[in-house]
N, C-alpha and C positions, 0 to 999 in steps of 0.2 A: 504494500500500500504506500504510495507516494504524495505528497501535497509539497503544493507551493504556500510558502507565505511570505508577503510582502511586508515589512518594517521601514516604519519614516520616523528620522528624529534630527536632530541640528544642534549645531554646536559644540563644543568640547564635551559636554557633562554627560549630554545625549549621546554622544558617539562613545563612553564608557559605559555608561545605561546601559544600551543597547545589545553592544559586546560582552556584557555579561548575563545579557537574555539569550542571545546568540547563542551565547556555550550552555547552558540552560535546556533550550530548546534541543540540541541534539541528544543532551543527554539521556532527555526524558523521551525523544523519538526513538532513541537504540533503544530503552529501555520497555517502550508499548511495541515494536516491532516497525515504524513507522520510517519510511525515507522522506527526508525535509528538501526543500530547495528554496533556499532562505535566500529572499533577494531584499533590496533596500537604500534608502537614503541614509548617508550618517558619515561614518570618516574613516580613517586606516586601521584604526581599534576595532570595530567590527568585520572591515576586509581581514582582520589578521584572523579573526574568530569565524570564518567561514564563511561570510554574508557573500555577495553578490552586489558590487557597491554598481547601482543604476546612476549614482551621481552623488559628487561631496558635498556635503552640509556643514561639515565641522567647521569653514571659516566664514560661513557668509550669515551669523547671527546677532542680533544686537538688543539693546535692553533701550523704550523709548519712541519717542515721533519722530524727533527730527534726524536721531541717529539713524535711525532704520530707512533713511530714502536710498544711500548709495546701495542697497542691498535688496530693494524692491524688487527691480529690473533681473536680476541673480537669482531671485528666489523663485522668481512666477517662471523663469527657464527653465527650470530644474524642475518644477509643477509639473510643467507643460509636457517635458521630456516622460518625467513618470506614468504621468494621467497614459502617455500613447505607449510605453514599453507595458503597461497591464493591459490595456484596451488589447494589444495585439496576442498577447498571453496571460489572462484572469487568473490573479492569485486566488487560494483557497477560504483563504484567511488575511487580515489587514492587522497590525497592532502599530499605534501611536502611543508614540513617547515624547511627552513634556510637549514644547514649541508650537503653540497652540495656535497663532495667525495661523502659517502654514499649513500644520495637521491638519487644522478643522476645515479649509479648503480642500485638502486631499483629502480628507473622509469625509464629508459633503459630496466630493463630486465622484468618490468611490461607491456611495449609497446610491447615487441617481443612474449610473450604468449595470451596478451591480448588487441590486439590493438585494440578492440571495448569500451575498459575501459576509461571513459575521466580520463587524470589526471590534477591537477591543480597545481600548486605553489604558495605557500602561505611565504611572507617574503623572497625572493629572497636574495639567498648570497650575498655579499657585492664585488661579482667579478666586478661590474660597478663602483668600487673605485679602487681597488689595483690589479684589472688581468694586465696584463701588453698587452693579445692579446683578440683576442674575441672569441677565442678557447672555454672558459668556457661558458661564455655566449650563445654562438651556439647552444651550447650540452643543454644547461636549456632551450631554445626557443622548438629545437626539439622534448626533453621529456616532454613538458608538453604542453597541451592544453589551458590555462588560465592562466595566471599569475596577483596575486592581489598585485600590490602595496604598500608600505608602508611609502614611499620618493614621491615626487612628482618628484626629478630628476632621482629615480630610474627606475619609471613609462615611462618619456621620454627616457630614455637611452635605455631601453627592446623595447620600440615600434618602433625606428628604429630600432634595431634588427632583427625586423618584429614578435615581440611575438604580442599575444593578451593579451592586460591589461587592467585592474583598477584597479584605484587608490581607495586603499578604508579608507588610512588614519593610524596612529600607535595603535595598540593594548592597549598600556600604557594610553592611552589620557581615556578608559574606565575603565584601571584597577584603576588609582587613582583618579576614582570621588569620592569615599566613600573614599580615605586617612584621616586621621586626621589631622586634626589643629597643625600650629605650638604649638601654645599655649594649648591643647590641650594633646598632646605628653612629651612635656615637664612636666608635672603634671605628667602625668602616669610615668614616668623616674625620679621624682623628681631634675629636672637641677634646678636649683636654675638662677636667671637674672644674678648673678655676674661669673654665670659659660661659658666657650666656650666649644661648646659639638663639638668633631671630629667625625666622621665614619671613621674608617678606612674598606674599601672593598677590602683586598686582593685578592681572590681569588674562583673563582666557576670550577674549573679545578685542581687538582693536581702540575702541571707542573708549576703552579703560586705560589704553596705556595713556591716554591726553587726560582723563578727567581723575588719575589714581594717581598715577607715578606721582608726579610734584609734588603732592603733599603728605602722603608716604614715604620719599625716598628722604624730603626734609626732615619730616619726624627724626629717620633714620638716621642723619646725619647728626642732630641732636641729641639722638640717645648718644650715641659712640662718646660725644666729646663727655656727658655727663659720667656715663660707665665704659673709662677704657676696655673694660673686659668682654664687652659685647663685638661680636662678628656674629654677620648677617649671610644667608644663605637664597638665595631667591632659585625655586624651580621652575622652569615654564612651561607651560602647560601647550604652548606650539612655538617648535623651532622658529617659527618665521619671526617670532619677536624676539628674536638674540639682539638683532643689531640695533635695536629703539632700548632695549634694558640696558645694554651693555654700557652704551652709549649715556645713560643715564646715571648710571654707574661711577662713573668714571667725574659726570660733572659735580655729582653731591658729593666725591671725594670717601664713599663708601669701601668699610673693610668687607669687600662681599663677595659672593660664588657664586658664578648663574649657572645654573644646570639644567640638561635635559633628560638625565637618565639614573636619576638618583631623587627623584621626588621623592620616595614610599621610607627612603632613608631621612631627610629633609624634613619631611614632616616628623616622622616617630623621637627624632633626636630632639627638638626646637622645644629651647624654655617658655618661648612667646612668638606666637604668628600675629603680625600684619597682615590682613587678607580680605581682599574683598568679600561681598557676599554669594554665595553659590555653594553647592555641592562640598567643597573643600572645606565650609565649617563643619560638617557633622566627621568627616573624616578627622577633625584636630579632636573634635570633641570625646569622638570614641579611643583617638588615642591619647587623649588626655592632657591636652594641649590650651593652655589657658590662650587665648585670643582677645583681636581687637576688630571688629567688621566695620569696615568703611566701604560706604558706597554713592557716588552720587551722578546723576544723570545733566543734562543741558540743563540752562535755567530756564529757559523757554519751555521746554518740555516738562520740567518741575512748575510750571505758573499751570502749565493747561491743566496737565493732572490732579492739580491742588483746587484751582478755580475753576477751573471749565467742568471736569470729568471727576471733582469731590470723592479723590482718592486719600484715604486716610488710611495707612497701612500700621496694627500694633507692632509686627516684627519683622525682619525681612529674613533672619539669617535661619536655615535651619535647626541649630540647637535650640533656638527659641520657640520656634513654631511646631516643636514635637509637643511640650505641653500649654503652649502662651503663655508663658513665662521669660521674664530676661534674666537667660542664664549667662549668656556674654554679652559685652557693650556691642551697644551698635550707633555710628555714628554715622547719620545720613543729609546728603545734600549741604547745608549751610553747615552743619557741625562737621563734616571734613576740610580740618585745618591741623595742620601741624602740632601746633598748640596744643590741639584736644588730644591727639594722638600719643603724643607724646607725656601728656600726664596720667594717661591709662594705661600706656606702657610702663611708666616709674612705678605707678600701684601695683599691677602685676606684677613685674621682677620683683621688687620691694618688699610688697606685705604679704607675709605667712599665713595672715587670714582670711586676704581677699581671696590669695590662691589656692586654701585650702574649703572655701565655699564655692569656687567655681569647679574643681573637682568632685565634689561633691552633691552639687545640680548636674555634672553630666552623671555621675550613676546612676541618677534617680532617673533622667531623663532615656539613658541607657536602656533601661528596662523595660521604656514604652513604647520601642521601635522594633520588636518584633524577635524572635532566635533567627539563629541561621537556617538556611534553607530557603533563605527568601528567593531566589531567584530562582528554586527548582520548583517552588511551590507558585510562583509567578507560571514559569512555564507549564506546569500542570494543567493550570486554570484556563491557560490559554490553549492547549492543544485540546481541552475535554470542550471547547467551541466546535471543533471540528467534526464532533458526534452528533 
């Protein structure tokens, strides 16, 4: 027995999503007797995990209005290319991940050719935080037949909606069982005990290296002179920003190491990450990484959202949004300044107590995203569609 299934997701975060749905899904296909032929939108992380990449995603995404125009034109090709590589050969099955503009066009216009096609939704956009109507949400309930959870409040929020869900728990909780030891880490990186290792995580988007760097890499250069002892580590999350980091590097006069192939060490070793907001906070969190989320979008784009489109958002970063609780600072839009960065940094390194409550909200919060198995119990979910 053979089935096609087609996967679409964007992004960095999505192109890891994916890839560990990817190996997921054959497992649990060897495992019902099933041959897969897994085709998709997403990035080299999934091509490496077997997919069939119909076209890249991983760098044409963006967070915003006015950011998102150079990348319109990119995205509606890539639609357009998909919509006619299934029209000419009909996958069996459809599953969206996160990227919701997009998705919900391609599963809109996957339902209107192919309404016998189940689709599912895999990692629901974060419109059950910061939509201001249920406009969005509608339209994700309509185009998809399943929705798997990955919040347990995301999971209630969809079911009155009236989707069908499961909760099947966060992706990350399986990607960092095999992580490395703090101790560990630090060996391979040579930190030495008298050193504070930062991460600094600017950027997995474009539009972050302009609206992040400067006032991260400032902080950065302000911690060092406060605490000689600190060196900073930056991994990047796409080659192609070496030469805008590097570069940046160089002008704050940073003790620093950019990497591209020692992130999993970077993260597990680091006394304190700088990091934007996305996917890579729950990753510090579970490995117990006291943090600081900064994020901030165009101003222009901050007025419409605020005044036009009456976005009030309680938390943006993930640790926070597994209970709605602020378990790490988040510093957004006008409170991204150096300044603020930098004295939540001194708190963190500093006090024994802040940092022994911030470990202490991720256990708690630990607990509520699910055991391991989440990706094979995703995949489950998703191939018993095909019955």
């Amino acid at each position: 027995m053979s089935y096609r299934i087609f996967i679409s997701t964007g992004e960095v975060s999505g192109d890891l999503q994916g890839s560990l749905l990817v190996e997921a899904l054959y497992r649990q296909g060897e495992k019902a007797g099933i041959d897969l032929d897994i085709v998709a939108l997403g990035g080299d992380r999934m091509a490496e995990a077997g997919a069939k990449l119909l076209a890249k995603t991983s760098e044409i995404g963006s967070v915003g209005l006015l950011e998102s125009l150079p990348f319109v034109l990119p995205t509606l090709q890539v639609q357009k290319r998909a919509i006619a590589e299934l029209t000419a050969r009909p996958p069996d099955l459809v599953v969206l991940i996160d990227y919701m503009g997009p998705n919900l066009s391609i599963g809109q216009a996957i339902k209107r050719r192919f309404p016998q096609v189940p689709v599912a939704y895999y990692i629901a956009p974060q419109t059950w935080v910061w939509s201001p109507s249920d406009r969005d949400a509608l339209r994700l309930v309509e185009t998809s037949d399943h929705l798997l959870a990955i919040f347990p409040e995301e999971a209630r929020y969809f079911e009155a909606k009236g989707a069908s869900v499961t909760w099947v728990g966060h992706p990350l909780v399986d990607r960092l069982a095999d992580a490395p030891s703090r101790v560990t880490a630090r060996a391979t990186l040579k930190i030495d005990a008298d050193t504070f290792a930062v991460a600094l995580l600017p950027a997995s988007r474009r539009q972050e290296i302009r609206s992040l760097v400067p006032p991260m890499f400032e902080a950065a250069r302000r911690l060092q002179e406060k605490l000689p002892q600190v060196r900073f580590w930056i991994p990047l999350s796409l080659e192609t920003y070496r030469d805008d980091v590097e570069r940046a590097v160089l002008e704050y006069g940073l003790r620093a190491e950019v990497t591209s192939d020692r992130t999993p060490e970077v993260l597990a070793a680091a006394d304190l990450a700088i990091t934007k907001s996305g996917t890579v906070n729950l990753e510090l969190a579970l490995l117990d990484v006291p943090q600081i989320v900064i994020y901030a979008v165009h101003p222009v784009t901050a007025w419409i959202a605020r005044k036009l489109l009456g976005f009030d958002i309680p938390f943006m970063s993930p640790p926070n949004l597994v209970q709605m609780k602020a378990i790490v600072p988040e510093l957004l839009q006008e409170e991204v300044t150096p300044e603020n960065i930098l004295r939540e940094a001194l708190e963190l390194l500093s006090n024994p107590q802040r940092r022994q409550q911030t470990l202490d909200d991720y256990r708690e919060m630990r607990a509520a995203i699910g055991t391991a198995g989440v990706c094979d119990r995703a995949a489950a979910e998703i191939l018993g569609m095909l019955r």
